[in-house]
C-alpha positions as CSV (number, residue, x, y, z in Angstrom):
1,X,7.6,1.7,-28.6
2,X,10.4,2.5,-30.9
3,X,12.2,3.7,-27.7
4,X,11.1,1.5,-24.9
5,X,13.4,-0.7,-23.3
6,X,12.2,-3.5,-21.3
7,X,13.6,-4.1,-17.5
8,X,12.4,-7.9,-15.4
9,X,13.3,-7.9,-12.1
10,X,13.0,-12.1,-10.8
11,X,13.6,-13.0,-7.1
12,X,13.3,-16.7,-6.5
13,X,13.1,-17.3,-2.9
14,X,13.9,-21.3,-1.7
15,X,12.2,-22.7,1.6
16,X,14.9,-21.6,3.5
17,X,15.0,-17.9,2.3
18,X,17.9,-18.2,0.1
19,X,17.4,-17.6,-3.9
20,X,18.3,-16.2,-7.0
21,X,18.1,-12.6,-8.2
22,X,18.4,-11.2,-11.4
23,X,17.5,-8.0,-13.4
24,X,17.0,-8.7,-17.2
25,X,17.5,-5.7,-19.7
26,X,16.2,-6.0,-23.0
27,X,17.8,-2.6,-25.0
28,X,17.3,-4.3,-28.7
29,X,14.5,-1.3,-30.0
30,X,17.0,1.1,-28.1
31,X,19.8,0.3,-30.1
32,X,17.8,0.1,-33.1
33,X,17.4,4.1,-32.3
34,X,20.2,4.6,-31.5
35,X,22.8,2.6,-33.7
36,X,24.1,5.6,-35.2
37,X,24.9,7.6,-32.7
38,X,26.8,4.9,-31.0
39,X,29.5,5.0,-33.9
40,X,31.8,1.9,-34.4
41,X,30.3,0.8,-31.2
42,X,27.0,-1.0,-33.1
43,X,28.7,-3.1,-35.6
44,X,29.7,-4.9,-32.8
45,X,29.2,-8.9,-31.9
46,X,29.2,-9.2,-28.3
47,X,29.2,-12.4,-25.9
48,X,30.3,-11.8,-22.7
49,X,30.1,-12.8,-19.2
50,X,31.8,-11.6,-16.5
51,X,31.8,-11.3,-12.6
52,X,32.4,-8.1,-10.6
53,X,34.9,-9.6,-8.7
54,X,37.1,-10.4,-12.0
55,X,35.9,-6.5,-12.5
56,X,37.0,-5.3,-9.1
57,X,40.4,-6.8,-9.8
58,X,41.3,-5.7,-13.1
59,X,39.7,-2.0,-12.0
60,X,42.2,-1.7,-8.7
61,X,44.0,1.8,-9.3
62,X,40.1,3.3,-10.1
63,X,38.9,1.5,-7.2
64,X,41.5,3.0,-5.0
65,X,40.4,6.9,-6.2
66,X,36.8,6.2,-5.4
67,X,35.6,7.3,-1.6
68,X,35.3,4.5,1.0
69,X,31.9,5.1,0.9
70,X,31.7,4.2,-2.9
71,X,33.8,1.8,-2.5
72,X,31.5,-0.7,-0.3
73,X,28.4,0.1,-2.4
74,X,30.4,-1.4,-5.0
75,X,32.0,-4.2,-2.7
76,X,28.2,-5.5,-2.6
77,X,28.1,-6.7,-5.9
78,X,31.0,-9.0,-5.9
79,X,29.0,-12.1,-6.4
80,X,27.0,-10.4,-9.4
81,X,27.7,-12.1,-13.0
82,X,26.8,-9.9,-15.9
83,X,25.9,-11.2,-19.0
84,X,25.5,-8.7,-22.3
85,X,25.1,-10.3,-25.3
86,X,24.6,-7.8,-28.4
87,X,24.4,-7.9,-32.2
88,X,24.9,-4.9,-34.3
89,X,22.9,-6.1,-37.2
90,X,20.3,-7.4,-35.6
91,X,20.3,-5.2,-33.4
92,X,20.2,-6.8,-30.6
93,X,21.0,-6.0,-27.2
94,X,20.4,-8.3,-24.0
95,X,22.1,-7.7,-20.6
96,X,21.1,-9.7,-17.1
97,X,22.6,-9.2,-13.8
98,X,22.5,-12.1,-11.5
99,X,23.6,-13.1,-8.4
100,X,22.8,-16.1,-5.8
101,X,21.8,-14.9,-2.0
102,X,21.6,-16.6,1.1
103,X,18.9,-14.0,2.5
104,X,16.5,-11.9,0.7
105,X,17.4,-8.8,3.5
106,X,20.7,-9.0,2.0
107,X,19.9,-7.6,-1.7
108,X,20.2,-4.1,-2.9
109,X,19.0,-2.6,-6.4
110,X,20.9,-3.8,-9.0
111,X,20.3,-1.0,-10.8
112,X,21.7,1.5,-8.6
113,X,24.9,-0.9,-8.4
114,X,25.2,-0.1,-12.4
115,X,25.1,3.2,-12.0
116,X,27.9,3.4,-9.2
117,X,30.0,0.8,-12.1
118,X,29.5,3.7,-14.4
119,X,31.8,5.9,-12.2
120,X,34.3,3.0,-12.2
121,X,34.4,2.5,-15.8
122,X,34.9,6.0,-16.6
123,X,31.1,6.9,-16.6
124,X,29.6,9.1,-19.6
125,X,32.1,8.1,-22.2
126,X,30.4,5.0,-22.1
127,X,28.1,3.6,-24.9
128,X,25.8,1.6,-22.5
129,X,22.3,3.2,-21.2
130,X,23.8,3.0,-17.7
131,X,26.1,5.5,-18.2
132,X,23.4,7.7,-18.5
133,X,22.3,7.9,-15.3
134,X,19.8,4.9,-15.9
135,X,19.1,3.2,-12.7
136,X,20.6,5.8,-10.3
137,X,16.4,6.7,-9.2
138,X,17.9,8.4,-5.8
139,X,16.3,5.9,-3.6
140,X,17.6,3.4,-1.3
141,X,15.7,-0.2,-1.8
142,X,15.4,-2.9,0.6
143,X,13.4,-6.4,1.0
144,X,12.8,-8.1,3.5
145,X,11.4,-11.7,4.2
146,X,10.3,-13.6,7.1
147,X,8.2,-16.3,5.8
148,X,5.1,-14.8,6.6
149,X,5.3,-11.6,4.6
150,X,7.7,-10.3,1.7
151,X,8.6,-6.8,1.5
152,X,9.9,-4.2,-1.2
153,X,10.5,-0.8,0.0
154,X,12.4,1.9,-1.4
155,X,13.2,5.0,0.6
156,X,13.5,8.4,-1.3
157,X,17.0,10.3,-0.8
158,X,15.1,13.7,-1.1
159,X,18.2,15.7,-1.1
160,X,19.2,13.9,-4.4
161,X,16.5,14.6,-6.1
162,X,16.7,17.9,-6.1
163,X,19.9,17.9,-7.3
164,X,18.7,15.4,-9.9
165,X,15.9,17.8,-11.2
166,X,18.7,20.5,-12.4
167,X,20.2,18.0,-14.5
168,X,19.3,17.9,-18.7
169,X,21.3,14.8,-19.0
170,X,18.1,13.4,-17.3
171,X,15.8,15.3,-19.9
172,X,17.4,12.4,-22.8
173,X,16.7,9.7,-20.0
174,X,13.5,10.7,-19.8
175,X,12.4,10.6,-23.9
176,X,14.3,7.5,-23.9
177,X,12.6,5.2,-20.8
178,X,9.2,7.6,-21.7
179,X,7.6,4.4,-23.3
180,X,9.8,1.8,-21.1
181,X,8.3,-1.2,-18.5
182,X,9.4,-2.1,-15.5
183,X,8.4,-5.3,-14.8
184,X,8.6,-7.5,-11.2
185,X,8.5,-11.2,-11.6
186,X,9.0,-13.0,-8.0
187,X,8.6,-16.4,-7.3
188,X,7.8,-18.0,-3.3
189,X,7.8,-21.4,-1.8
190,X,4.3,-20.7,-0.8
191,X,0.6,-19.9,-1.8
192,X,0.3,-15.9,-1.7
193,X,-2.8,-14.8,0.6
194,X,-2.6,-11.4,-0.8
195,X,-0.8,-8.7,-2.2
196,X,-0.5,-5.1,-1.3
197,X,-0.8,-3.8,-5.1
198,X,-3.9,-3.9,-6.6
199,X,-2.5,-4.6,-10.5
200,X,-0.5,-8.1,-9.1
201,X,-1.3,-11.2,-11.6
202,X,-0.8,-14.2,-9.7
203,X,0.4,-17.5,-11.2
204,X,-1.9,-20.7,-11.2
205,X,-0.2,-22.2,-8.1
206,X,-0.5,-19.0,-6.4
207,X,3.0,-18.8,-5.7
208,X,4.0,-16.3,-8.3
209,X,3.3,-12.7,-9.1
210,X,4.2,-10.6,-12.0
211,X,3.5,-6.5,-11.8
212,X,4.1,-4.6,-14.2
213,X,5.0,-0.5,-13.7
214,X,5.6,2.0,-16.0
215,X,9.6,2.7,-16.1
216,X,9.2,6.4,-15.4
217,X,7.6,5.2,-12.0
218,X,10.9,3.4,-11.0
219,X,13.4,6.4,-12.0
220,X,10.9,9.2,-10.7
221,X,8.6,8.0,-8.3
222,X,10.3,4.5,-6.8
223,X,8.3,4.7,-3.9
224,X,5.2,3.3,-6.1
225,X,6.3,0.3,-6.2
226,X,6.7,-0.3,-2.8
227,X,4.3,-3.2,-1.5
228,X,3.8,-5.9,0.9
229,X,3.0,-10.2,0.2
230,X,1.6,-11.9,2.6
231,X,1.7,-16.1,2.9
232,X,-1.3,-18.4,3.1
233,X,-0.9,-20.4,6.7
């Protein structure tokens, strides 16, 4: 566990399909490992919270390089807020993503959106986990919702990943996130009749379930943790 990092994705989802999204990274044992290579970089005290559209703003000029296509993926995630708050001596490091929708079809993985910020920021110089290549799992993910039933689907981009495969930068990813969760936490306005994964703990009420995967699955296999909710009546 010394290198695991723990990832919680919450959806809430309101009576009339809009909610709350957020993906919650909890790095502390990682930068416990790896403090020292980090440099200067761990003493650190940081408290900050910031919106991609401040980002977007101050970031023109990059922005302006990147290729139109690029450049809407990371048009998406103006209504994201990150917070990171880390401590170099305690070693502590805490970063959530969130972001208010009006319509569950309209959300995209927020990890995937960090990866494409990487580029923007000036990718591997970067001290953060994102940079590299953490979250970028070649897939494209989708939910939809209709009241009825609550879908999570991620489609593989198999041309990707086998350019992925060649990489060694992904060989450090891999000893890193080896011992990692990836945790779903989503939350419904009503009872669940059943879910398509066989591991789902539901809440008292019903109306919650919490799955837990492996964060190897999520970066190598993202498919696996596709599955369907269906609604009591």
């Amino acid at each position: 566990t010394l290198t695991s990092c723990t990832l919680t994705e919450n959806i809430y989802v309101n009576d009339n399909g809009t909610g709350k999204y957020s993906v919650d990274m909890d790095g502390s044992s990682l930068m416990a490992m790896a403090g020292e290579q980090l440099g200067p970089d761990a003493k650190k005290n940081i408290d900050s919270t910031f919106t991609f559209k401040q980002l977007f703003e101050e970031k023109k000029d990059s922005m302006a390089k990147l290729s139109p296509e690029a450049q809407k993926e990371l048009k998406k995630l103006e209504n994201f807020v990150v917070n990171t708050k880390m401590n170099g001596e305690k070693k502590e490091f805490l970063m959530t993503l969130s972001t208010d929708f009006k319509n569950v079809n309209e959300l995209q993985d927020a990890l995937q959106s960090l990866s494409a910020l990487q580029k923007l920021e000036g990718g591997a110089n970067s001290s953060t986990p994102f940079a590299k290549g953490l979250g970028d799992n070649n897939s494209k993910l989708s939910y939809t919702y209709d009241g009825k039933k609550f879908t999570r689907k991620a489609v593989i981009d198999k041309a990707k990943l086998a350019a992925k495969a060649k990489d060694s930068v992904q060989d450090m990813s891999k000893m890193i996130f080896a011992s990692s969760t990836y945790t779903i936490k989503y939350h419904f306005p009503k009872r669940i009749k059943k879910v398509s994964n066989p591991n789902a703990l539901f809440s008292e009420d019903r109306k919650s379930i919490t799955i837990q995967y492996p964060f190897t699955d999520y970066m190598e296999n993202p498919d696996k943790l596709n599955f369907d909710v269906e609604f009591e009546k």
